[in-house]
DSSP file (Angstrom, degrees, kcal/mol; ACC not computed):
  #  RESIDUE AA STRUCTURE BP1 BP2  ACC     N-H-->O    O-->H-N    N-H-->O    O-->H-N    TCO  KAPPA ALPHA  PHI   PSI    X-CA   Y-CA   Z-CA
    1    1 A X     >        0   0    0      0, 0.0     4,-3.3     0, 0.0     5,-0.1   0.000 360.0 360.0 360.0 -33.7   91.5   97.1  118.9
    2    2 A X  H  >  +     0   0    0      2,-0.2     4,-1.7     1,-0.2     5,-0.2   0.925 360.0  52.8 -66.6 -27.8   93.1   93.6  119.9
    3    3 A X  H  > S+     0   0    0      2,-0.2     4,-3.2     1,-0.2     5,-0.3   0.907 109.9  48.2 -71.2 -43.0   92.7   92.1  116.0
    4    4 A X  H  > S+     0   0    0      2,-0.2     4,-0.8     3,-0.2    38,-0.2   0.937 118.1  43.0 -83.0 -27.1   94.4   95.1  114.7
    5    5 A X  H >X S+     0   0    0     -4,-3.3     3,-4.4     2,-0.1     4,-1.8   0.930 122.6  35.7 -62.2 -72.2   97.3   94.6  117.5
    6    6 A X  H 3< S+     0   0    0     -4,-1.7     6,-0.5     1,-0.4     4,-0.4   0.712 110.2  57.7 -66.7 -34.3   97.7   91.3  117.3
    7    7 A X  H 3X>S+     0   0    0     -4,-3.2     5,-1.0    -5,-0.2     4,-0.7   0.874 117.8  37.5 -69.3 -19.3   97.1   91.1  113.5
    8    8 A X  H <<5S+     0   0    0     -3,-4.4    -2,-0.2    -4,-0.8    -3,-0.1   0.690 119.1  52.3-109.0  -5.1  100.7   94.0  113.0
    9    9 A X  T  <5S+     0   0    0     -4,-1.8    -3,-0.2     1,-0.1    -2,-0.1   0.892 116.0  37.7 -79.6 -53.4  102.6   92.2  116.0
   10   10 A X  T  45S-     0   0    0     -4,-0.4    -2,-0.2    -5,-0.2    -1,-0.1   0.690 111.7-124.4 -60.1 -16.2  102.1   89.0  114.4
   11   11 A X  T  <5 +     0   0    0     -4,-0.7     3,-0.3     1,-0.1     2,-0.2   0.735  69.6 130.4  91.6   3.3  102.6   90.3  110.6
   12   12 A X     >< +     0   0    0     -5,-1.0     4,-1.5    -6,-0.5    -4,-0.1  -0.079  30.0  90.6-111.1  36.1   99.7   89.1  109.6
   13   13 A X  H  > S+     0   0    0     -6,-0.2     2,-4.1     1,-0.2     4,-1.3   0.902  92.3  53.0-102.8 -47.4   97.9   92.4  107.5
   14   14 A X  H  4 S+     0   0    0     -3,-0.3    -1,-0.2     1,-0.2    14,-0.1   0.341 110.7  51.7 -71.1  39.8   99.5   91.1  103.9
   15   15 A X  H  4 S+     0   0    0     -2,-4.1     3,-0.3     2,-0.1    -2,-0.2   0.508 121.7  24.5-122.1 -64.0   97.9   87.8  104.8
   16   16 A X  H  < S+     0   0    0     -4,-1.5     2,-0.9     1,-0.2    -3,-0.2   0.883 122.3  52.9 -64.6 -42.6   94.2   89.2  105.6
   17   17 A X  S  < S+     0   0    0     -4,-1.3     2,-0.7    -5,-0.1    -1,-0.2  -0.740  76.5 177.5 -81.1  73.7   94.2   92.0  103.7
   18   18 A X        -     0   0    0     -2,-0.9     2,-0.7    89,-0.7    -4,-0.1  -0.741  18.5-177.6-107.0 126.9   95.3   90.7  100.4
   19   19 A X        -     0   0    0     -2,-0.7    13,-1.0    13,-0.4     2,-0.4  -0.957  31.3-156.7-111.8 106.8   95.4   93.4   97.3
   20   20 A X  B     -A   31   0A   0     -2,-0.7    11,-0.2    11,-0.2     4,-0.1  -0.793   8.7-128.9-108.6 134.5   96.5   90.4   94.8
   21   21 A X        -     0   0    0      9,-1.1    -1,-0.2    -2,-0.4     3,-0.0   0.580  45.5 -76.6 -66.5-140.2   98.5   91.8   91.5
   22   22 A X  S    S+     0   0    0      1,-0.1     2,-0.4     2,-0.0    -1,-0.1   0.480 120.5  59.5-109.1  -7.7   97.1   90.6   88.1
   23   23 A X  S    S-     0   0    0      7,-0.1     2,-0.5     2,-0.0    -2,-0.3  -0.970  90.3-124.5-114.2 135.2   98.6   87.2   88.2
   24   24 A X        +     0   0    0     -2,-0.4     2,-0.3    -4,-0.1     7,-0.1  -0.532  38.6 153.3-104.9 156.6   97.5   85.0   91.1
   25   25 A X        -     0   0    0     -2,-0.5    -4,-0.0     5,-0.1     3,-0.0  -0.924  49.2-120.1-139.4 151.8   99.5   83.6   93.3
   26   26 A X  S    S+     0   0    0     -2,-0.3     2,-0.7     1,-0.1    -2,-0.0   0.629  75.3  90.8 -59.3 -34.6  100.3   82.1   96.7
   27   27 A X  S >  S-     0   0    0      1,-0.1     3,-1.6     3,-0.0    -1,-0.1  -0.810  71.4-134.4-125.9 132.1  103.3   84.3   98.1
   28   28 A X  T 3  S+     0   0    0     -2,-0.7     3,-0.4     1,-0.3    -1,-0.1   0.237  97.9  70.1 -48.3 -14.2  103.0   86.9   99.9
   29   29 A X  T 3  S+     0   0    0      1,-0.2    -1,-0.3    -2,-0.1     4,-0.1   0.418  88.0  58.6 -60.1  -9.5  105.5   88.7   97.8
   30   30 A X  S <  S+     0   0    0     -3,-1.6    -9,-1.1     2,-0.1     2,-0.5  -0.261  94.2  90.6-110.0  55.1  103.6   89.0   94.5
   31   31 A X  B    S-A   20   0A   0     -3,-0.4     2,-0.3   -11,-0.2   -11,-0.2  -0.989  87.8 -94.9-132.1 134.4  100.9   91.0   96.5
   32   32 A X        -     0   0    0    -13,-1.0   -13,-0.4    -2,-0.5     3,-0.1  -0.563  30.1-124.4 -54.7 126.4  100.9   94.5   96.9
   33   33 A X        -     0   0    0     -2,-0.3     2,-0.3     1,-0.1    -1,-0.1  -0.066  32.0-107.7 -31.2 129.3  102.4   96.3   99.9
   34   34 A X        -     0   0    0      1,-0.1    51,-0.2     2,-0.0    -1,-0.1  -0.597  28.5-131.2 -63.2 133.1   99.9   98.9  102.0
   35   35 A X  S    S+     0   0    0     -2,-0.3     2,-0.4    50,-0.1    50,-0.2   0.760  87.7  48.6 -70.4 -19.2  101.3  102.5  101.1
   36   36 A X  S    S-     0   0    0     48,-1.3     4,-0.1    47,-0.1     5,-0.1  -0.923  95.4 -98.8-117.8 146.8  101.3  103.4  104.8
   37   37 A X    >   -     0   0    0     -2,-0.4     3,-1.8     1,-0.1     4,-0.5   0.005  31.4-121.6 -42.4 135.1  102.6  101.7  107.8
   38   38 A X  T >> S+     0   0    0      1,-0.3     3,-3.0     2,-0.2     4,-1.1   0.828 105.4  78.1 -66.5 -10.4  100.3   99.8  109.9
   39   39 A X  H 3> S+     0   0    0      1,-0.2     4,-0.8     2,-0.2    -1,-0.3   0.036  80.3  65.9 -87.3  59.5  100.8  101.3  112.4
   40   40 A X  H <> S+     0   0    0     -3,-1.8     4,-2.2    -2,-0.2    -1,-0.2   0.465  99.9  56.8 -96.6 -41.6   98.5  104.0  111.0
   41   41 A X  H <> S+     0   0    0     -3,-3.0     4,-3.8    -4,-0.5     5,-0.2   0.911 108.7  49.3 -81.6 -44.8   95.8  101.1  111.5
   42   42 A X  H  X S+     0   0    0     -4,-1.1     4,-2.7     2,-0.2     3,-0.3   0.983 111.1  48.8 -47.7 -69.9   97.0  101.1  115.5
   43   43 A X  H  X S+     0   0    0     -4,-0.8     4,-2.1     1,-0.2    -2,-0.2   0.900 107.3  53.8 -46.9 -47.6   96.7  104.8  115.9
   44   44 A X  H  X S+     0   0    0     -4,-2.2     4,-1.9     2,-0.2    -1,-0.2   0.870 115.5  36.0 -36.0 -52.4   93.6  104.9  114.5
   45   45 A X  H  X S+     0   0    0     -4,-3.8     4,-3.7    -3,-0.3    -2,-0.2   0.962 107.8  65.4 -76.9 -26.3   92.0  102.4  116.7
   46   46 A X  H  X S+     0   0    0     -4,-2.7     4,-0.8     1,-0.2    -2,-0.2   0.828 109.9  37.2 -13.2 -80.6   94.0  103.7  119.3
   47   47 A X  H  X S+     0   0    0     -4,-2.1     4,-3.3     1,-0.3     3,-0.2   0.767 118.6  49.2 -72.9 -25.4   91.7  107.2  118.9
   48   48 A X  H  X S+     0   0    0     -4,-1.9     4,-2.9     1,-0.3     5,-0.3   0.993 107.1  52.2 -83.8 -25.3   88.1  105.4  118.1
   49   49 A X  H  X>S+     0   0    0     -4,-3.7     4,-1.6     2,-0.2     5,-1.1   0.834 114.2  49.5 -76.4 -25.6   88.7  103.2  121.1
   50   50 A X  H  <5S+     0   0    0     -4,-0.8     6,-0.7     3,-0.2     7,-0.3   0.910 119.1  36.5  10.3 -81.4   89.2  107.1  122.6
   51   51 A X  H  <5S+     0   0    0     -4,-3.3    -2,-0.2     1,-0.2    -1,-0.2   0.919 119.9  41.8 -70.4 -36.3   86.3  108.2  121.3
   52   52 A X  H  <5S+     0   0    0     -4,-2.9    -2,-0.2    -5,-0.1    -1,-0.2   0.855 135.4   5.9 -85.0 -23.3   84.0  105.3  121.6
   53   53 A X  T  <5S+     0   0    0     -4,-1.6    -3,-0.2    -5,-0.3     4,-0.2   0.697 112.4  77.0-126.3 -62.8   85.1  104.1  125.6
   54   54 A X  S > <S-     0   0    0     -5,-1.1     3,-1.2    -6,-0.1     4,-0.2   0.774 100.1 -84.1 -70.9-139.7   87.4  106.5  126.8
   55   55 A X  T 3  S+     0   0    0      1,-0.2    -4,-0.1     2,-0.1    -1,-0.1   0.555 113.2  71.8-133.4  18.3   86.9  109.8  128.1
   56   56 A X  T 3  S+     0   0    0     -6,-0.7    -1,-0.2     1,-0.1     3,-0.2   0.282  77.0  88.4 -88.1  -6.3   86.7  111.9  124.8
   57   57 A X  S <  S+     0   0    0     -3,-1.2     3,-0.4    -7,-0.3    -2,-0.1   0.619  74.8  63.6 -91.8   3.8   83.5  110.2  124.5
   58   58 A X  S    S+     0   0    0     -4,-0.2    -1,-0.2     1,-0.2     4,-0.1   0.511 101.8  52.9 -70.0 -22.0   82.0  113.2  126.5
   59   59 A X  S    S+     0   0    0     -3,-0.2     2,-0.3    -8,-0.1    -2,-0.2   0.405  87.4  87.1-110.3   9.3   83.1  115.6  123.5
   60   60 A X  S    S-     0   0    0     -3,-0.4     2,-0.5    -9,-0.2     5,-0.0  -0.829  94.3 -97.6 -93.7 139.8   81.4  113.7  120.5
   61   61 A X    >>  -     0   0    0     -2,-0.3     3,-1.7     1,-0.1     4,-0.9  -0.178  27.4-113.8 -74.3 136.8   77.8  114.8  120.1
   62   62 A X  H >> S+     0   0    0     -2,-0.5     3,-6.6     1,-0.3     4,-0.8   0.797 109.9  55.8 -13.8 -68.8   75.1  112.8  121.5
   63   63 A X  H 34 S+     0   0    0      1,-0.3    -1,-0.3     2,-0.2     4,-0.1   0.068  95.9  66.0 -83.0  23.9   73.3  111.6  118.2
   64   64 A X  H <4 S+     0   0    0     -3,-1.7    -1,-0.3    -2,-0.4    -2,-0.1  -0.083 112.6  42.5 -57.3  -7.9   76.9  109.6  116.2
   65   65 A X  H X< S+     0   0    0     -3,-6.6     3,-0.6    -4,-0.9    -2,-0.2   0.593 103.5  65.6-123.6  15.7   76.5  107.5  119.0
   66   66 A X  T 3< S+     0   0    0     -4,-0.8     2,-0.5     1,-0.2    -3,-0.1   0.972 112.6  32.4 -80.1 -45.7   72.4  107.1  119.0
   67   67 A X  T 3  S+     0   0    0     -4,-0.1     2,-0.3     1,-0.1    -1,-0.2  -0.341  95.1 123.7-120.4  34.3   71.9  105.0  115.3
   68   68 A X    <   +     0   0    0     -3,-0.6    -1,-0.1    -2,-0.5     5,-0.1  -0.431  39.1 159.5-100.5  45.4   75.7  103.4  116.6
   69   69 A X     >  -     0   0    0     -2,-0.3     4,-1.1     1,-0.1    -2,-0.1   0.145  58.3 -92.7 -87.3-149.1   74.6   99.6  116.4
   70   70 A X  H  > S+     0   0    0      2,-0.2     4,-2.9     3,-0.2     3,-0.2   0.816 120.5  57.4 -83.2 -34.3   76.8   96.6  116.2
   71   71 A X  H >4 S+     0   0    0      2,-0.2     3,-5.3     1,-0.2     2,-1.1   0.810 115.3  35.1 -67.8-101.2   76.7   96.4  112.3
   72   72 A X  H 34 S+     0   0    0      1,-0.5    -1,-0.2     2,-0.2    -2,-0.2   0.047 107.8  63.0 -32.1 -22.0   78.0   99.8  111.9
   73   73 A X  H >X S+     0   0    0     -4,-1.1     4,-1.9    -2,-1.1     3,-1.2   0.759 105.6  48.4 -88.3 -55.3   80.1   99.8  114.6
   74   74 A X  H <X S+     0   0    0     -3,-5.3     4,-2.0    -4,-2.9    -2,-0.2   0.822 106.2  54.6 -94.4  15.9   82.1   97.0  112.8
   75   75 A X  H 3> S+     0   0    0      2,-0.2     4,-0.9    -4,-0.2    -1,-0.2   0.459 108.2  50.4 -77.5 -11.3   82.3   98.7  109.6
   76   76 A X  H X> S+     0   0    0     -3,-1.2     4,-1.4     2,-0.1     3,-0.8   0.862 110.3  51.6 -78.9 -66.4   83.9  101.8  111.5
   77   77 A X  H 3X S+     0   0    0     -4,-1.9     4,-3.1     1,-0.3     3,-0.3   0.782 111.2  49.5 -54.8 -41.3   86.3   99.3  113.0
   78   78 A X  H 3X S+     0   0    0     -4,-2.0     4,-2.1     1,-0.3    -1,-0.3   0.931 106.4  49.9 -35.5 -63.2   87.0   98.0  109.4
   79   79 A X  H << S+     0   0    0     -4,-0.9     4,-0.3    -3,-0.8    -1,-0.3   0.533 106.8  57.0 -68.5   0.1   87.7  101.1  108.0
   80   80 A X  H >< S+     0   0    0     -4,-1.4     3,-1.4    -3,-0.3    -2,-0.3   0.892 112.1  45.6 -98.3 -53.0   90.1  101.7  111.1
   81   81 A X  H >< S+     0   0    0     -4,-3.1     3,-0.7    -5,-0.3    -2,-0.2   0.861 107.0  55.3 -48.0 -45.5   91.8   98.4  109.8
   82   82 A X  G >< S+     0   0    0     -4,-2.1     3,-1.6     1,-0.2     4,-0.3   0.627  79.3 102.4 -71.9 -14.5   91.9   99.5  106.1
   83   83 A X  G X  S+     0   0    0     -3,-1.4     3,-2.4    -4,-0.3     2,-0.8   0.828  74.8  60.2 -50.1 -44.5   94.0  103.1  107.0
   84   84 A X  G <  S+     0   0    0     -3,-0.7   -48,-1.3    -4,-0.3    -1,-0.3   0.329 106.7  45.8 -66.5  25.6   97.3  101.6  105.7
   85   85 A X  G X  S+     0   0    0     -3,-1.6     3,-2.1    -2,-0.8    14,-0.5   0.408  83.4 115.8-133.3  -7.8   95.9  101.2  102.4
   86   86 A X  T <  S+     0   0    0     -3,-2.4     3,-0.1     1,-0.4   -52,-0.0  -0.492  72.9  29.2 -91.0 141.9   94.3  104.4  101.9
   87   87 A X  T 3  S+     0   0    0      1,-0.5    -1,-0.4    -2,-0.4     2,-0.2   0.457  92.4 121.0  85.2   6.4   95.6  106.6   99.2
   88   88 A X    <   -     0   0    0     -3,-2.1    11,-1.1   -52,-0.0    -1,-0.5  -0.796  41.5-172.3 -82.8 160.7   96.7  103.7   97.3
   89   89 A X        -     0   0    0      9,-0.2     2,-0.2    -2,-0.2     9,-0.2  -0.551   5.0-173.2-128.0-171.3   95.3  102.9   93.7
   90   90 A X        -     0   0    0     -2,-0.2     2,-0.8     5,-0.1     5,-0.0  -0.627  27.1-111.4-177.4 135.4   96.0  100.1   91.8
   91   91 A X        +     0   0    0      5,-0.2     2,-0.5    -2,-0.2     5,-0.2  -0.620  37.6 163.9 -53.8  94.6   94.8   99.6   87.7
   92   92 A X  B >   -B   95   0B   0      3,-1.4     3,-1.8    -2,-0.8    -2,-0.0  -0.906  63.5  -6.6-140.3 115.4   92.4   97.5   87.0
   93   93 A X  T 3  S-     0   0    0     -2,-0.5    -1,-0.1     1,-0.3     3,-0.0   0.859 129.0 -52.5  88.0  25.2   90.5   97.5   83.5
   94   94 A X  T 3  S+     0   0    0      1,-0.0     2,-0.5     0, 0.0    -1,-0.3  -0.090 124.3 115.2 -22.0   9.5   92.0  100.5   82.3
   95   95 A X  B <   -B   92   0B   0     -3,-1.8    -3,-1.4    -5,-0.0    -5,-0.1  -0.829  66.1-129.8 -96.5 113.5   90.8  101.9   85.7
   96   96 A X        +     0   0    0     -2,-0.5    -5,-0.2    -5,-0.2     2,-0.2  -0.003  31.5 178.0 -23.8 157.0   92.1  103.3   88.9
   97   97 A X        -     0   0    0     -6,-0.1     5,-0.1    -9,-0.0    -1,-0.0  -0.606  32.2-116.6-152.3 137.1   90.6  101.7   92.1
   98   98 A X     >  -     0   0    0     -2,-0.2     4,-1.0    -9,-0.2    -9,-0.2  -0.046  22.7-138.8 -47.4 145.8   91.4  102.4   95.5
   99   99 A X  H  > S+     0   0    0    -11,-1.1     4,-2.0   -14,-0.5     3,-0.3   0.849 100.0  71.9 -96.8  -7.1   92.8   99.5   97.1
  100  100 A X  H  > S+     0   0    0    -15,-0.3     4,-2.5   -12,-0.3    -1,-0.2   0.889 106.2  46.8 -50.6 -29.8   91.3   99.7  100.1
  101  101 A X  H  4 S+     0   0    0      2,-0.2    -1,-0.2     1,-0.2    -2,-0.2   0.782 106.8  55.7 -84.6 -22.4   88.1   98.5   97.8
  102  102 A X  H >X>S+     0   0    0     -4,-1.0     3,-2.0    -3,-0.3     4,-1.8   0.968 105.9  52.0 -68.4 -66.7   90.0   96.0   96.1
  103  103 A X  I 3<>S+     0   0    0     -4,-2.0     5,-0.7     1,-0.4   -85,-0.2   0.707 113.7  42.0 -34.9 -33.2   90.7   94.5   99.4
  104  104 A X  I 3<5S+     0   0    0     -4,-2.5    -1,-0.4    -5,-0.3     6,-0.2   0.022 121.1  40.9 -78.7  20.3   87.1   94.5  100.5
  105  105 A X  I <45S+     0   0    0     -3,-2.0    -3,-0.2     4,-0.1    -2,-0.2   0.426 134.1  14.3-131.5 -68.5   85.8   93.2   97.1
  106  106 A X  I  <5S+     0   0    0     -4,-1.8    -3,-0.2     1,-0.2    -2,-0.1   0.742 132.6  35.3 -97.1 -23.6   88.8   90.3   96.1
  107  107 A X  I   <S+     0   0    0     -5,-0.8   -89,-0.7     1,-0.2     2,-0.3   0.706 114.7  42.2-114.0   9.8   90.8   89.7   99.5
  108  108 A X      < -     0   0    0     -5,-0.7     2,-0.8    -6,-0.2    -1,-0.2  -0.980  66.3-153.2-131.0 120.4   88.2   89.9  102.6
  109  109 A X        -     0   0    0     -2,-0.3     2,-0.6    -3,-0.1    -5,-0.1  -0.877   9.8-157.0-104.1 117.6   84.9   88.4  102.2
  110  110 A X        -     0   0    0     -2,-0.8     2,-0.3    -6,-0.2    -2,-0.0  -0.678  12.7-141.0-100.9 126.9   82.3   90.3  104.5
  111  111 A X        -     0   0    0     -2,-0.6     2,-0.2     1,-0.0     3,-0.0  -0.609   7.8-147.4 -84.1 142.6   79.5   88.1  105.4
  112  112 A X        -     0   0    0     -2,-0.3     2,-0.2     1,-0.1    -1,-0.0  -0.507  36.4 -90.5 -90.0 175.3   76.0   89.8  105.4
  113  113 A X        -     0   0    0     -2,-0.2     2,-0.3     1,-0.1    -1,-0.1  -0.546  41.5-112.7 -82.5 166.0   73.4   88.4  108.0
  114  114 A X        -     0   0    0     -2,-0.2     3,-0.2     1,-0.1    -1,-0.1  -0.747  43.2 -91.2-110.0 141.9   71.3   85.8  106.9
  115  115 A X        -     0   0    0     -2,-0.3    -1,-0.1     1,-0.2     3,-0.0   0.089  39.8-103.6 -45.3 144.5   67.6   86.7  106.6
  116  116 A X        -     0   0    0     -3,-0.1     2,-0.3     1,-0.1    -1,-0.2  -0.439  46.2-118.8 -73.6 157.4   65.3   86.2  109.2
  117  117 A X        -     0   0    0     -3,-0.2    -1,-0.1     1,-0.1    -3,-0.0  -0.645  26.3 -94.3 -83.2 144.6   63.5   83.5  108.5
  118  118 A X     >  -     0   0    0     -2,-0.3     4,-2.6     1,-0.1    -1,-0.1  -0.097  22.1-117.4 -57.4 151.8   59.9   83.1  108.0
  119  119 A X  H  > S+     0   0    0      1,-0.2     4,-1.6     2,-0.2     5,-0.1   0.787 123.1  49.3 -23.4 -51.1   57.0   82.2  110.2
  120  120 A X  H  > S+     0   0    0      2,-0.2     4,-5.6     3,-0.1     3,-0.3   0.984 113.2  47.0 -67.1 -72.4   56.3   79.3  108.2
  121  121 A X  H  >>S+     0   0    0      1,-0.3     4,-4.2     2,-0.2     5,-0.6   0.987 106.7  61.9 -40.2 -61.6   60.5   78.2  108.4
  122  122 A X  H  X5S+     0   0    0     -4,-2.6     4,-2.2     2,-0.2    -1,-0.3   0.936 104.0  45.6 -19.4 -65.2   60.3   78.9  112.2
  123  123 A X  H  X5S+     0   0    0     -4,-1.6     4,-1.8    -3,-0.3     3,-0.4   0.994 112.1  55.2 -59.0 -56.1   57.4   75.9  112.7
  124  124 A X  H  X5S+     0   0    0     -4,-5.6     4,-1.0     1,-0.2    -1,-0.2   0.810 105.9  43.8 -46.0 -41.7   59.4   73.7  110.6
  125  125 A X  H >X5S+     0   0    0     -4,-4.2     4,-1.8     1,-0.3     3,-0.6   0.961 111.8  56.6 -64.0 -40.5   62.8   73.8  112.5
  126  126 A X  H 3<<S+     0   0    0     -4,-2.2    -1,-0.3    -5,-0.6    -2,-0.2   0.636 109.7  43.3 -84.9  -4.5   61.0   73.5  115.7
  127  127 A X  H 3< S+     0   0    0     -4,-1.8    -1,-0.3    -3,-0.2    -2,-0.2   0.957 107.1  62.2 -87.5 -34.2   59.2   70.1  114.6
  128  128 A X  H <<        0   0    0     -4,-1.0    -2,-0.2    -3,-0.6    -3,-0.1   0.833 360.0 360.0 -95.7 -57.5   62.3   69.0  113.2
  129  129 A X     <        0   0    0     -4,-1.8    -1,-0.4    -5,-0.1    -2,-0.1   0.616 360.0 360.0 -67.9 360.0   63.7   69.1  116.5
């Protein structure tokens, strides 16, 4: 909830969240605008921090918060970021695409975790040290 204040006091969602037109560019003007206000992205976390901490979390049913780990948890938190974008489209290829998906595809890069490593890989780092 503090990145999504601090990212819409600071101005900074056409900076992270960049939906970049068909010619690229540096300034921040040739990027599309989110179709809803951010603070859409504030209320939102506003209610999951509600639901997940707060004292509404007695009225969500037990088993949304059993299979709730840390991955999944920040892909909720994401999609709480992305709300000012949703209902927007944007043309690409003679095709619609949401831009929330264009932001996740071309302006956010979400890192996956890196594999565990093998038995084998294990010994090795630890001789190496």
């Amino acid at each position: 909830m503090l990145a999504i204040q601090l990212m819409s006091e600071l101005e900074l969602y056409p900076h992270i969240f960049i939906t970049p037109t068909a010619k690229p560019s540096n300034d921040p003007k040739d990027f599309f605008p989110a179709p809803h206000p951010v603070a859409d992205a504030l209320t939102g976390g506003q209610i999951l921090s509600l639901i997940l901490d707060g004292p509404f979390r007695q009225h969500v049913h037990p088993s949304l918060f059993a299979k709730l780990d840390g991955r999944r948890l920040h892909h909720i938190w994401l999609a709480v970021a992305l709300l000012p974008y949703r209902d927007g489209l944007l043309k690409e290829k003679k095709k619609d695409i949401t831009m929330a998906e264009v932001v996740i595809r071309d302006g956010i890069k979400v890192s996956h975790p890196p594999p565990r490593p093998s038995r084998s890989i294990k010994c090795l780092w630890l001789r190496e040290v």
